[in-house]
C-alpha positions in Angstrom: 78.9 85.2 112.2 81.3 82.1 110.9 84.4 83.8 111.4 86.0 82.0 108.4 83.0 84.0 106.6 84.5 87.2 108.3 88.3 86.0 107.5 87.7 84.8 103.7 86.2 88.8 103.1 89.4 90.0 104.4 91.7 87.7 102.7 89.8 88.3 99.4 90.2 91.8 100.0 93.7 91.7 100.4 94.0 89.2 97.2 92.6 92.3 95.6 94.9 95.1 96.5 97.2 92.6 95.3 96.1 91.5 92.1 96.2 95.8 91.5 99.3 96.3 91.7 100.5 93.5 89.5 97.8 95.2 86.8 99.6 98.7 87.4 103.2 96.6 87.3 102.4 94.5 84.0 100.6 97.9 82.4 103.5 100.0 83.0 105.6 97.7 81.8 103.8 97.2 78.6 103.5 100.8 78.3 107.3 101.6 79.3 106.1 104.8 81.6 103.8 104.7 85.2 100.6 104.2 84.7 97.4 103.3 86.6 94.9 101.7 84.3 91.2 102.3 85.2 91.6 98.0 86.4 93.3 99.2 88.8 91.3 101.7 90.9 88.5 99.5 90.5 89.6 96.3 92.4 91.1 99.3 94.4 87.2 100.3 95.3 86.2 97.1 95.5 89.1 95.8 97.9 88.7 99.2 100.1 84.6 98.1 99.9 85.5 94.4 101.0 88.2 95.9 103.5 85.2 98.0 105.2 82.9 95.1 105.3 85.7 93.0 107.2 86.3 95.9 109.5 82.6 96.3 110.3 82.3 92.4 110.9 85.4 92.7 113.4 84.2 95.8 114.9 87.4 98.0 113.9 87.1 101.4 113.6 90.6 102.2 112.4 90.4 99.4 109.1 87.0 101.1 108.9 88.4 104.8 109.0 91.0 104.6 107.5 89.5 102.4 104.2 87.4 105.3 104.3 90.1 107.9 103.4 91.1 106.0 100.1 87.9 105.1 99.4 87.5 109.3 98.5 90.7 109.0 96.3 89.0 105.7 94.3 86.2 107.6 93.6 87.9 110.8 93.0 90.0 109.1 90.7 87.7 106.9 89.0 85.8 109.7 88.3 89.0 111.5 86.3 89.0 108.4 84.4 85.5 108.5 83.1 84.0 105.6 84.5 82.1 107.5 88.0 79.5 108.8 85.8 78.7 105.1 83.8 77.9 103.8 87.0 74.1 104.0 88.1 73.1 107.0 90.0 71.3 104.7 92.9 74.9 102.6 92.8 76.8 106.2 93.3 75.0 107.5 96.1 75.1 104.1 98.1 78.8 104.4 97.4 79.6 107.6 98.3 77.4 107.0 101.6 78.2 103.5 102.5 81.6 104.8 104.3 80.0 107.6 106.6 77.5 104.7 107.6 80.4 102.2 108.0 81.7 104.9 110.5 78.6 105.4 112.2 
């Protein structure tokens, strides 16, 4: 594969964890207290997701592995937002399975 393919998933993954933190910085601001808007663990998911395809592409088991502890925590906490269950159940089960296959 192109490896500026390979590179532009990482860097847009890493844009990503980013562009979260400066929605948790701004929104706790705003708000005058920490807080982690449901923005922010959802380019949290997304960038892990990215992370795991650039891992797979570079054949690294520890970005893979390790993406795949926080990816649990995105989920668990997206879930204590509300937003887990509004995503379609096909979507869910891919995500909750597309780690352990990363690994394997």
């Amino acid at each position: 594969m192109n490896q500026y393919l390979i590179f532009s998933i990482g860097f847009l993954s890493q844009i990503l964890f980013s562009a979260r933190l400066l929605v948790q910085w701004i929104s706790s601001e705003k708000a005058g207290r920490v807080l982690s808007p449901l923005l922010f663990w959802q380019f949290s998911i997304l960038a892990s997701f990215l992370m795991m395809i650039y891992g797979i592409l570079r054949n690294d088991l520890a970005i893979i592995f390790g993406q795949s502890v926080t990816y649990g925590v995105y989920i668990r906490n997206l879930h204590f937002q509300g937003f887990w269950s509004k995503i379609p159940r096909p979507v869910r089960i891919a995500a909750i399975l597309f780690p352990l296959l990363a690994i394997i």
